[in-house]
C-alpha positions, 0 to 999 in steps of 0.5 A: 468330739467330732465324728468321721464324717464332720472330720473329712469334710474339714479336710475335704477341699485341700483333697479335692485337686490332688492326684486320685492316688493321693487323694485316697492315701490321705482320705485313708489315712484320716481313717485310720487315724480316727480308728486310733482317736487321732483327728487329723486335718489335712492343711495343704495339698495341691500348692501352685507355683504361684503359691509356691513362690510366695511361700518360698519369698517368706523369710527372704523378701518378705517377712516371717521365718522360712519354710521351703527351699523349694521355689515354684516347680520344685515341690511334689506339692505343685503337682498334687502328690503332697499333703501336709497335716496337723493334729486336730484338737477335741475342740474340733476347730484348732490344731496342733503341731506338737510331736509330743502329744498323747491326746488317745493316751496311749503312751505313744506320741499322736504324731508317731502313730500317724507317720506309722499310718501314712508309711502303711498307706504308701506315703514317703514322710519330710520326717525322714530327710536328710536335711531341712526335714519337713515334719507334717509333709507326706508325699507319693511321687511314683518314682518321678523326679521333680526335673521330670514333673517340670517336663510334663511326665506323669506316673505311669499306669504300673506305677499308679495301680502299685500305689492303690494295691498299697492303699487298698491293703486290708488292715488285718494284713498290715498287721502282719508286717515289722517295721525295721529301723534303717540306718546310713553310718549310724543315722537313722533315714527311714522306717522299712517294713519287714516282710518274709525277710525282706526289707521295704524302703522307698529307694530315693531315701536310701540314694539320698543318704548315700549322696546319689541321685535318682532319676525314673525313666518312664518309657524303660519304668527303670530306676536309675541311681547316680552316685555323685562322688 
């Protein structure tokens, strides 16, 4: 079994063009997983829109299965606001994708146990779409919507220093903290934290569900949700 450090530095080129913000969610979240003897790999982090492209050409006019909808420009990966992982196996060189692995036999799936970690940290989970969901994909987009990353916006310093309050939470108060299932008409969208009676949910999850849009206006920092019907 490898140790921390050997781990890290397994995923430590795929951290390195990431926003500071998301470097430190994902360094943090291989942390806490190797506390829970989960080895974790980060296998994607900043794509480019050439890469993007490529990918999105897979399935279409090139071969192999479809893995994105998203074209160039289109992905928070594009941006450095995203992350992708797998579960790294006790061989220390392959990795796993199954969602039913209990390698720390605990009797709970590795794979729940790192979503759990990554919503701790502040990252919204591709788990919890509403359609064409995205199971290794974690991302922190600040509010910002993908038209106003194309348009040059970038999260503000509010913004950025709520995110590292979140990340820099100690465990011990984390623990403190109830996670509430939230449903739309039945479905279950996303896993809220219950704080003091309060439900915490990242608001585009819920907007999406209800077929809005959202859109983050940066010189306001106001929120917006339009609904679409």
């Amino acid at each position: 079994m490898l140790n921390l450090s050997q781990i890290k530095e397994k995923s430590r080129k795929r951290l390195t063009n990431l926003h500071p913000v998301v470097r430190s969610a994902a360094t943090a979240l291989i942390e806490r997983c190797y506390k829970l003897n989960i080895p974790i790999l980060i296998t994607q982090g900043l794509r480019t829109i050439a890469e993007q492209d490529a990918l999105y050409a897979q399935g279409r006019t090139k071969p192999g299965a479809i893995v994105t909808n998203a074209r160039g420009g289109y992905s928070y990966h594009n941006y450095g606001l995203a992350v992708d992982f797998a579960l790294l196996l006790p061989n220390g060189s392959s990795v796993s994708w199954d969602m039913r692995r209990d390698d720390n036999n605990n009797r709970i799936a590795d794979w729940q146990e790192v979503v759990k970690e990554a919503k701790a940290l502040g990252f919204e989970w591709g788990g919890d779409w509403t359609s064409f969901k995205d199971y290794p994909h974690f991302q922190i987009t600040f509010g910002l919507t993908l038209t106003q990353l194309r348009a040059g916006a970038s999260p503000s310093t509010s913004a950025v220093e709520a995110a590292y309050k979140i990340i820099n939470r100690k465990e011990e108060d984390l623990k403190g903290d109830a996670i509430a299932v939230v449903k739309v008409n039945g479905v279950k969208i996303a896993d809220g934290v219950l704080e003091k009676g309060i439900t915490y949910v990242p608001v585009r999850i819920i907007a999406e569900a209800l077929g809005a849009q959202v859109g983050y206006d940066s010189a306001t920092r106001t929120v917006e949700i339009t609904s679409t019907h």
